[in-house]
Backbone as CSV, one residue per row, in Angstrom:
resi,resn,N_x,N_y,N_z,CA_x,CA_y,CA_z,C_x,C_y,C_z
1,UNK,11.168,-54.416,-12.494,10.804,-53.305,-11.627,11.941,-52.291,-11.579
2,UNK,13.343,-52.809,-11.798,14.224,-51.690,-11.163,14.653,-50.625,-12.550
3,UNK,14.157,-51.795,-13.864,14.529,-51.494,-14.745,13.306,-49.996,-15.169
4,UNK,12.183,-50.193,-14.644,11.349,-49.652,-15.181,11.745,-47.943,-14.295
5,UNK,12.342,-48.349,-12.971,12.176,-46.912,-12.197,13.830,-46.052,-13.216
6,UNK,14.727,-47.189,-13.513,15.753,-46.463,-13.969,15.459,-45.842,-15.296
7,UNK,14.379,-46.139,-16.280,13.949,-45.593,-16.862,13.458,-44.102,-16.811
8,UNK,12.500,-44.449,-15.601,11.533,-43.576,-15.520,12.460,-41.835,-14.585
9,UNK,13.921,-42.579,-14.195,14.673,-41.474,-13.337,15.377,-41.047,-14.776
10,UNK,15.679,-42.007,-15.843,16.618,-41.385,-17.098,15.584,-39.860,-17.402
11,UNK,14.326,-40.635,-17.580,13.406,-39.570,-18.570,13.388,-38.495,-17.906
12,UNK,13.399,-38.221,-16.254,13.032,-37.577,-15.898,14.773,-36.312,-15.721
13,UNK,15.780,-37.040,-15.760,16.932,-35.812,-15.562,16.714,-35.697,-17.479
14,UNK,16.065,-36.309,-18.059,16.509,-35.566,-19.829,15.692,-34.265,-19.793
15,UNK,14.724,-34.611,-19.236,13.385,-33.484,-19.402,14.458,-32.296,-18.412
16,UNK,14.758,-32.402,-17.184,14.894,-31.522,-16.286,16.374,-30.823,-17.469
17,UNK,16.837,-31.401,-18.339,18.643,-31.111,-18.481,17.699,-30.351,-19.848
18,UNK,16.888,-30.693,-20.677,16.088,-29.861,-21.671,15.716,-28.914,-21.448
19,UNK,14.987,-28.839,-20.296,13.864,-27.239,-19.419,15.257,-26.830,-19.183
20,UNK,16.448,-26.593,-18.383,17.197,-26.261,-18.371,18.215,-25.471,-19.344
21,UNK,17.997,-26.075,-20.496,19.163,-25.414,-21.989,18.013,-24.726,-22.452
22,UNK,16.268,-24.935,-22.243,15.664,-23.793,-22.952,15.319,-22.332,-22.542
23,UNK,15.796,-22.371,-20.964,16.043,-21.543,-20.117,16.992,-20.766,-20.039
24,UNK,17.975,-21.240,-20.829,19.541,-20.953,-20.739,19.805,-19.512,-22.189
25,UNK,20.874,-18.632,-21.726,20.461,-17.706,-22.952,21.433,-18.144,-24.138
26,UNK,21.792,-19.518,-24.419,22.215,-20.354,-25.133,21.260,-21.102,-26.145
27,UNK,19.752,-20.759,-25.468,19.306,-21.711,-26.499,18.839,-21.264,-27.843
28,UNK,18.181,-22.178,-28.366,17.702,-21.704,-29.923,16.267,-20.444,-30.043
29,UNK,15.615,-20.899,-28.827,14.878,-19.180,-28.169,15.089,-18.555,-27.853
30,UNK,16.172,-18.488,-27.593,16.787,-17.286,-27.385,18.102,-16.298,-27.629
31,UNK,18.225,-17.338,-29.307,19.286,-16.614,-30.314,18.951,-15.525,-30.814
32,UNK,18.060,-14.532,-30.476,17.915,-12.941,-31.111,18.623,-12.032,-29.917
33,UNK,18.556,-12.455,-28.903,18.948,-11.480,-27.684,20.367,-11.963,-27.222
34,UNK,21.287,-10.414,-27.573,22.502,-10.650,-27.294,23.035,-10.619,-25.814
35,UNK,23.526,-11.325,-25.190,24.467,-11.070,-23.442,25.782,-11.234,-23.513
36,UNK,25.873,-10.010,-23.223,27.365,-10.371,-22.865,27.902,-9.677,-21.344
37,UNK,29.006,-10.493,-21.013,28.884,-9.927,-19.270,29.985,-9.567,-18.876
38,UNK,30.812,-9.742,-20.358,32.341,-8.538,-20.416,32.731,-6.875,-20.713
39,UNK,31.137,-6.415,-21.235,31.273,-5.299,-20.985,30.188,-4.184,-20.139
40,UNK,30.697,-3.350,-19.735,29.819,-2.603,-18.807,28.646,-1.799,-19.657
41,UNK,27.721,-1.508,-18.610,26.627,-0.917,-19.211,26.738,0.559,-18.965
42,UNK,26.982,1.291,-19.921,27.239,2.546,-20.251,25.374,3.505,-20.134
43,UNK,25.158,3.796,-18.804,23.707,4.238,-18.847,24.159,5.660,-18.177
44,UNK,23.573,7.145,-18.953,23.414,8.289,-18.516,22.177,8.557,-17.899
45,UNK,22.524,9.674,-16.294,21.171,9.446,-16.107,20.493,10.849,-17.005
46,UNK,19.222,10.748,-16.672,18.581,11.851,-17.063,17.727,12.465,-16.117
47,UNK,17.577,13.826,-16.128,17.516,14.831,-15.329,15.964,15.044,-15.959
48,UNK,15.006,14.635,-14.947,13.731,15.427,-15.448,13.088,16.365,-14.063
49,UNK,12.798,17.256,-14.706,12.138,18.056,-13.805,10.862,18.053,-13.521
50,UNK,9.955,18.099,-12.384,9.096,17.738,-11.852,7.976,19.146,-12.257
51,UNK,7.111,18.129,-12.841,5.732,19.740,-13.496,5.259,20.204,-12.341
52,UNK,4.982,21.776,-12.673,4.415,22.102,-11.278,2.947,21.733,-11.317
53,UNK,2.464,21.747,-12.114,1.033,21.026,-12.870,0.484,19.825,-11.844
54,UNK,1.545,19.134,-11.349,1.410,18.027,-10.672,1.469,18.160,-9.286
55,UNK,0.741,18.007,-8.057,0.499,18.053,-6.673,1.304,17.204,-5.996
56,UNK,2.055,17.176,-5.220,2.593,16.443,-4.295,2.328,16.090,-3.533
57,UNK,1.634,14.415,-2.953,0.894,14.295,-1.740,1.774,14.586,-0.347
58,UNK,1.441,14.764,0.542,2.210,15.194,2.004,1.253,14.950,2.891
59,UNK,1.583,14.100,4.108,1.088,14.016,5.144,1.428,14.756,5.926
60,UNK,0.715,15.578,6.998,0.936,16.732,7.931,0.491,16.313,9.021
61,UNK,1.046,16.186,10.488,0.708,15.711,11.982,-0.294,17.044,11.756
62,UNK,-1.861,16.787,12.036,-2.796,17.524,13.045,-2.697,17.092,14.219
63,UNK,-3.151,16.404,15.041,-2.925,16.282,16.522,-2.546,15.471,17.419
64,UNK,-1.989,15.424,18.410,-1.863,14.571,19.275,-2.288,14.356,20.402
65,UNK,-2.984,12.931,21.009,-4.446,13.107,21.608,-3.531,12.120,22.415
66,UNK,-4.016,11.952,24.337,-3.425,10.822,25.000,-4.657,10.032,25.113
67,UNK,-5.083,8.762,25.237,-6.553,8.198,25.378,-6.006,7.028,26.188
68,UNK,-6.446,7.060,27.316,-6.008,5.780,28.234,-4.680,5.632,28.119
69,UNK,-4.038,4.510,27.847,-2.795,4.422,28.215,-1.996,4.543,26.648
70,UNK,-2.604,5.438,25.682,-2.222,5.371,24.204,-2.031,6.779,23.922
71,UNK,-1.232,7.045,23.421,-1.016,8.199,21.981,-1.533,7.899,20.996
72,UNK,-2.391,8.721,20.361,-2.900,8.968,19.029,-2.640,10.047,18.444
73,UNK,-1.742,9.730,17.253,-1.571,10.911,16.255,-2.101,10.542,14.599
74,UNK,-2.751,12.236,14.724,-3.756,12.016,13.845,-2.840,12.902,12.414
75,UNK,-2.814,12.684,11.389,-2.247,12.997,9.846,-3.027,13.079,8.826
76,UNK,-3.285,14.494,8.326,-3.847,14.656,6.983,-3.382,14.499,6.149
77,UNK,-3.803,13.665,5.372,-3.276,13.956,3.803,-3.316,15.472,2.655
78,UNK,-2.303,15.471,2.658,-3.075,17.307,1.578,-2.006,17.002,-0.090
79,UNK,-2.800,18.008,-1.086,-2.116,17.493,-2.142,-1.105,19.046,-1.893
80,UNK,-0.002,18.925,-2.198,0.372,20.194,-2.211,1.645,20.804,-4.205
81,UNK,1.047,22.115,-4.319,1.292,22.901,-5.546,2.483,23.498,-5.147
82,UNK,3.430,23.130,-5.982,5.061,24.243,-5.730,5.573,24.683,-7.308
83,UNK,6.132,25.423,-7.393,6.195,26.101,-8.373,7.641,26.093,-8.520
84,UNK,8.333,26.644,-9.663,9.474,25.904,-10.286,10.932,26.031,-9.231
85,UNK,10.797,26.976,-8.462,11.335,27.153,-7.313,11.441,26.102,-6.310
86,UNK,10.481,25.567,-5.785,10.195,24.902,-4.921,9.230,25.306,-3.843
87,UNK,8.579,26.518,-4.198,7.930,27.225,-3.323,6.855,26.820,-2.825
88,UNK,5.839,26.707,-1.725,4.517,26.188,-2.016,3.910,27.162,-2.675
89,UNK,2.690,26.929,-3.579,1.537,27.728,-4.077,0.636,27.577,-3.546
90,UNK,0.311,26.121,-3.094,-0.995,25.902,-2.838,-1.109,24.707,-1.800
91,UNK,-1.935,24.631,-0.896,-1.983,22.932,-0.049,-3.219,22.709,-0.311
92,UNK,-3.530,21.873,-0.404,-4.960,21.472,0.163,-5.507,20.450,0.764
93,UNK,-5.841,20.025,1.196,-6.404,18.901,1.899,-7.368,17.579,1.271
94,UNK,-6.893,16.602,1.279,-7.810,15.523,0.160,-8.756,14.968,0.789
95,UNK,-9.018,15.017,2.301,-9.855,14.238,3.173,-9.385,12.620,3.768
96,UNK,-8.150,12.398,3.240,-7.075,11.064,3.969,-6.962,12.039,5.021
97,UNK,-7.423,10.352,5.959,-7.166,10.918,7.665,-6.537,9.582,8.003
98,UNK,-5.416,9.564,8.237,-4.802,8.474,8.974,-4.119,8.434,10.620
99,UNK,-4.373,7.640,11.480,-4.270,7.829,12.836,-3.265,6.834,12.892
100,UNK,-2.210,7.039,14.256,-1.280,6.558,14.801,-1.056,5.865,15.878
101,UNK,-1.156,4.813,16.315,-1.556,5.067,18.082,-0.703,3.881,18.756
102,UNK,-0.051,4.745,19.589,0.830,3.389,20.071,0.880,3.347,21.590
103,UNK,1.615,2.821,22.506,1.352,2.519,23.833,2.285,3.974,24.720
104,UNK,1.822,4.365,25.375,2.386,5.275,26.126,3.266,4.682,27.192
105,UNK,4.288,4.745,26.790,5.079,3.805,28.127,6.113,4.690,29.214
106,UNK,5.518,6.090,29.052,6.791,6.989,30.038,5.491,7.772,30.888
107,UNK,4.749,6.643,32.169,3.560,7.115,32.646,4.259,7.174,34.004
């Protein structure tokens, strides 16, 4: 019996010490990919500029309502157009209506 569990604990740290080295970036799967952790990673950033082509979503407070002992604030969603400036061109509204509502506690 004791012989069979010391067996069965050998097999089980070989397997765990195997899954382990094939995991490892030492192993034979994973001799194409180089690491090394002595030198730094030399990354430039890059500067892209944002198309004006593309809408910017923005939520905008429409109103604020008291209802019993709550605040509700209500927020449209709109897509909004700016131009290379930063200017707006255009807003519009997408029909996202999201509400806020929390406890009024200065009664």
């Amino acid at each position: 019996m004791k012989l069979k569990t010391f067996i069965s604990v050998c097999f089980l740290l070989v397997t765990l010490g195997f899954a382990a080295y094939l995991d490892s970036p030492y192993s034979f799967i994973n001799k194409e990919y180089a690491y090394s952790t002595d030198e730094p990673v030399m990354a430039q950033p890059v500067e892209v500029q944002p198309s004006s082509d593309v809408p910017v979503l923005e939520e905008k407070l429409e109103k604020i309502e008291k209802v019993d002992d709550y605040i509700v604030e209500t927020y449209q969603e709109y897509e909004v157009y700016k131009d290379k400036d930063g200017n707006v061109i255009k807003s519009e509204p997408t029909g996202k209506i999201d509400t806020l509502q929390y406890w009024n506690d200065q009664q």
